[in-house]
C-alpha positions, 0 to 999 in steps of 0.5 A, spaced: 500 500 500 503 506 497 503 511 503 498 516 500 493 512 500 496 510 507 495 517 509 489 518 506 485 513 509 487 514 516 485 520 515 478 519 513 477 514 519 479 520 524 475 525 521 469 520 521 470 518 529 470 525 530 464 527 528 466 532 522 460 533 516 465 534 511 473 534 509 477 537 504 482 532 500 487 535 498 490 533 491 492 525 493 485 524 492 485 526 484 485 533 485 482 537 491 475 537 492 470 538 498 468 530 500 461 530 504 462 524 510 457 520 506 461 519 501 467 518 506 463 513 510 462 510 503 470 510 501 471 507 508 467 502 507 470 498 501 476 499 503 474 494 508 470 490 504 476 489 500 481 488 506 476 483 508 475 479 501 481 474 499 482 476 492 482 484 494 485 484 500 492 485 496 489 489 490 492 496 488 485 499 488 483 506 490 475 508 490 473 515 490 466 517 491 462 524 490 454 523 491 455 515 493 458 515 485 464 511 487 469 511 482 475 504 483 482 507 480 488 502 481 491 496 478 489 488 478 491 483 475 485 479 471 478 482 468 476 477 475 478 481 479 476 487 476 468 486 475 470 482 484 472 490 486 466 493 481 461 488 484 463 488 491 463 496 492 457 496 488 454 492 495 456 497 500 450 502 502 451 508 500 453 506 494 449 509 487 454 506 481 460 503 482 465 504 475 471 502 474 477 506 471 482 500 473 488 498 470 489 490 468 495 488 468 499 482 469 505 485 472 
């Protein structure tokens, strides 16, 4: 796990244990815009399912979400792999549309 993605993270975990309707994250979530505590809670929690699921616990995958449309950026190693990270986002509450824009890549 690279340590922007670390960061940001911890991050969005202390901010939604403090109680905070909003947070700004800053360009290592692709550009710097105004995320609600929804879309927070949303991001939190398929990092969760992923770490929680055998084949994505290990996956380079980064969701964002605005207005509960979450969008998967990353890296995977099979089309498997992606439409299981596209489903499984697709299963958290809070969730509208889940899409991907990741990479498949064998290396």
């Amino acid at each position: 796990m690279d340590i922007s993605r670390l960061l940001l993270m911890l991050l969005i975990m202390l901010l939604s244990m403090t109680g905070c309707t909003a947070l700004v994250v800053s360009d290592v979530a692709q550009g710097g815009y105004t995320v609600s505590s929804a879309d927070a809670g949303i991001v939190r929690k398929i990092h969760q399912s992923f770490s929680a699921d055998r084949a994505l616990r290990n996956a380079d995958i980064t969701a964002n979400s605005v207005d509960g449309r979450v969008t998967l950026h990353g890296r995977v190693s099979s089309r498997t792999i992606e439409q299981r990270a596209v489903k499984l986002a697709n299963t958290v509450q809070g969730v509208r549309q889940a899409v991907s824009r990741l990479t498949v890549s064998s290396h």
